[in-house]
Backbone bond lengths (Angstrom), bond angles and torsions (degrees), N, CA, C in turn:
res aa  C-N    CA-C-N  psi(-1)  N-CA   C-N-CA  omega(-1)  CA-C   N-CA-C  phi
1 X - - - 1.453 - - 1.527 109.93 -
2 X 1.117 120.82 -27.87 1.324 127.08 -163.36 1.688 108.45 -77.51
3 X 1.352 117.25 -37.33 1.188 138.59 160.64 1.587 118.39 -51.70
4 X 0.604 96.84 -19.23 2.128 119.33 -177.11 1.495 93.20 -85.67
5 X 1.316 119.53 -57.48 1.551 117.61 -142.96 1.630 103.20 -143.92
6 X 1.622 102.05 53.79 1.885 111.05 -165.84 1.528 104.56 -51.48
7 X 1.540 112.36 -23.15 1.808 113.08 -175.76 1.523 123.21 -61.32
8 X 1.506 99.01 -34.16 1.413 111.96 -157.94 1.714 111.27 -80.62
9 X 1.104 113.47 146.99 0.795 125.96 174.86 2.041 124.37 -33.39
10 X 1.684 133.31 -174.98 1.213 117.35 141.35 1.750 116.33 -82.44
11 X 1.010 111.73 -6.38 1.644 131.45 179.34 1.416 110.72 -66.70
12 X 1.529 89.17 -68.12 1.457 94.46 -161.04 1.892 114.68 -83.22
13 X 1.275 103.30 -22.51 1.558 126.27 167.97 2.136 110.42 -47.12
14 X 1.405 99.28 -36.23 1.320 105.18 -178.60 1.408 107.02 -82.77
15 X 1.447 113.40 -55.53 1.491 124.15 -174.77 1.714 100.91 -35.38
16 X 1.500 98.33 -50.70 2.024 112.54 -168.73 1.463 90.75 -73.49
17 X 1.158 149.44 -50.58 1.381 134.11 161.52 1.434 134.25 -28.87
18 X 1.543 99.12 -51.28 1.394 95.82 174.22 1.588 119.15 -81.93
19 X 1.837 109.05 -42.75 1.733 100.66 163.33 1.422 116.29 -33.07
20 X 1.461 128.13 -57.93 1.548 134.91 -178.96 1.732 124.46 -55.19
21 X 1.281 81.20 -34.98 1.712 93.08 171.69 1.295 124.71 -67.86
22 X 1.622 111.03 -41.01 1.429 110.31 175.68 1.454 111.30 -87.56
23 X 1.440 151.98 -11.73 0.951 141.42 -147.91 2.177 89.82 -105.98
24 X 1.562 98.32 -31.79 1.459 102.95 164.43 1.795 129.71 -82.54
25 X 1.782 89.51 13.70 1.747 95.03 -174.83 1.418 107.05 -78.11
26 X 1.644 109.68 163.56 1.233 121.75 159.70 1.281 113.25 -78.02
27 X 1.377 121.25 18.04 1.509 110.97 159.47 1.303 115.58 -108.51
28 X 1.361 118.00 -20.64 1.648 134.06 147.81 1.598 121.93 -39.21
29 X 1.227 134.67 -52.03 0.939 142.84 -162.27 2.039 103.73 -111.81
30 X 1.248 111.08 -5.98 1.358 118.74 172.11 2.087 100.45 -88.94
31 X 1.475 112.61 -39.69 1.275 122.42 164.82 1.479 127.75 -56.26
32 X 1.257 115.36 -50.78 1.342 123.42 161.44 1.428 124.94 -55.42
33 X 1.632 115.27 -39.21 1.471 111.85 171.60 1.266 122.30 -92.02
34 X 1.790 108.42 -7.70 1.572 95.79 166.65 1.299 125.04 -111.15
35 X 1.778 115.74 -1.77 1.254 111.39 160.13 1.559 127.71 -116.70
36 X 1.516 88.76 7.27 1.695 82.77 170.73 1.951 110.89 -137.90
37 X 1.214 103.15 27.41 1.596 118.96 -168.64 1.624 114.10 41.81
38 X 1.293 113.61 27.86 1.267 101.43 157.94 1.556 124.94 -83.01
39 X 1.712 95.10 153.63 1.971 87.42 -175.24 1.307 98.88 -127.62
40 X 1.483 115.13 159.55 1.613 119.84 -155.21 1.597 113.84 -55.11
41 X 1.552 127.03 -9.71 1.236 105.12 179.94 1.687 93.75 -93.12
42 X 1.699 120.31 -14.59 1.912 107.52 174.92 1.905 88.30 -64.56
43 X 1.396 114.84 -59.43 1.364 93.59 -147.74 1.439 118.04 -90.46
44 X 1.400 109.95 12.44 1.731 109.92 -172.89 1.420 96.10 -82.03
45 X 1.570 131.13 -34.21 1.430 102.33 174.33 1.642 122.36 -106.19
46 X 1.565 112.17 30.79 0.931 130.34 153.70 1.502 128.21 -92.13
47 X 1.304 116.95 -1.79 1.510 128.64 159.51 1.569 114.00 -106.90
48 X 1.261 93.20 -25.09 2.001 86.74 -170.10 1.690 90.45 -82.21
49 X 1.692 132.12 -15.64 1.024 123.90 -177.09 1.720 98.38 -75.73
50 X 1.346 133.12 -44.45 1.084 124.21 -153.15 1.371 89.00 -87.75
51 X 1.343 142.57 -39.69 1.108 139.24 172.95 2.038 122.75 -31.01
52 X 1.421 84.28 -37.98 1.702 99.18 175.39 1.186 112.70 -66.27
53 X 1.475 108.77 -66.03 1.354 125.95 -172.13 1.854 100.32 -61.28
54 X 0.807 147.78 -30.53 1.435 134.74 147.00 1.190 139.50 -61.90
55 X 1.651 97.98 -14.95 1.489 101.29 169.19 1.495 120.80 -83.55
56 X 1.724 92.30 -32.00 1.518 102.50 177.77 1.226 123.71 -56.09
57 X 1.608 100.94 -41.02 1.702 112.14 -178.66 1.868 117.10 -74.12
58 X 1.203 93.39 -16.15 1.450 103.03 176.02 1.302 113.32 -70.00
59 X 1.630 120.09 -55.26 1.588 129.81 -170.79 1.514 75.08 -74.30
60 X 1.273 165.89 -91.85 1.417 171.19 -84.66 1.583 101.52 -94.99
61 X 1.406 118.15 -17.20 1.995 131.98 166.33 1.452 107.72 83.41
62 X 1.640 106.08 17.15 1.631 123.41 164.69 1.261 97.76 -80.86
63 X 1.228 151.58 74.91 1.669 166.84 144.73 1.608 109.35 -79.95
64 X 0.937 141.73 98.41 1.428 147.57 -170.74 1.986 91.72 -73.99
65 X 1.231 106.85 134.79 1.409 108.14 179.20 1.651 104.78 -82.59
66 X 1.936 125.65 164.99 0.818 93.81 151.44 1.408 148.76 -110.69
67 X 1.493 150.37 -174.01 1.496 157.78 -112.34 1.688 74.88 -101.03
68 X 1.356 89.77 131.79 1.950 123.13 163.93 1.181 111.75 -33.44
């Protein structure tokens, strides 16, 4: 992971680990097909898309800090 995102912090490197982790869970893709009938070929490139676009915004120093 660290290789992904050499800027980030050891903090913030985990936080982006775990966002990435769940959006690639089998409880992610068990959600999508049982509450919205998608099936892994609708939603597998509907996560690896959002997966990008968060990665992009991540290396891009759009990192939301966290709550006070």
């Amino acid at each position: 992971m660290y290789r992904h995102f050499p800027d980030l912090s050891e903090r913030d490197v985990r936080r982006v680990a775990g966002l990435l982790r769940v959006l690639g869970s089998v409880q992610t893709w068990l959600r999508m097909r049982e509450e919205y009938g998608l099936d892994g070929a609708q939603s597998g490139p509907l996560v690896i898309w959002a997966i990008g676009v968060l990665a992009r915004e991540i290396r891009a120093g759009h990192l939301p800090g966290p709550p006070d």
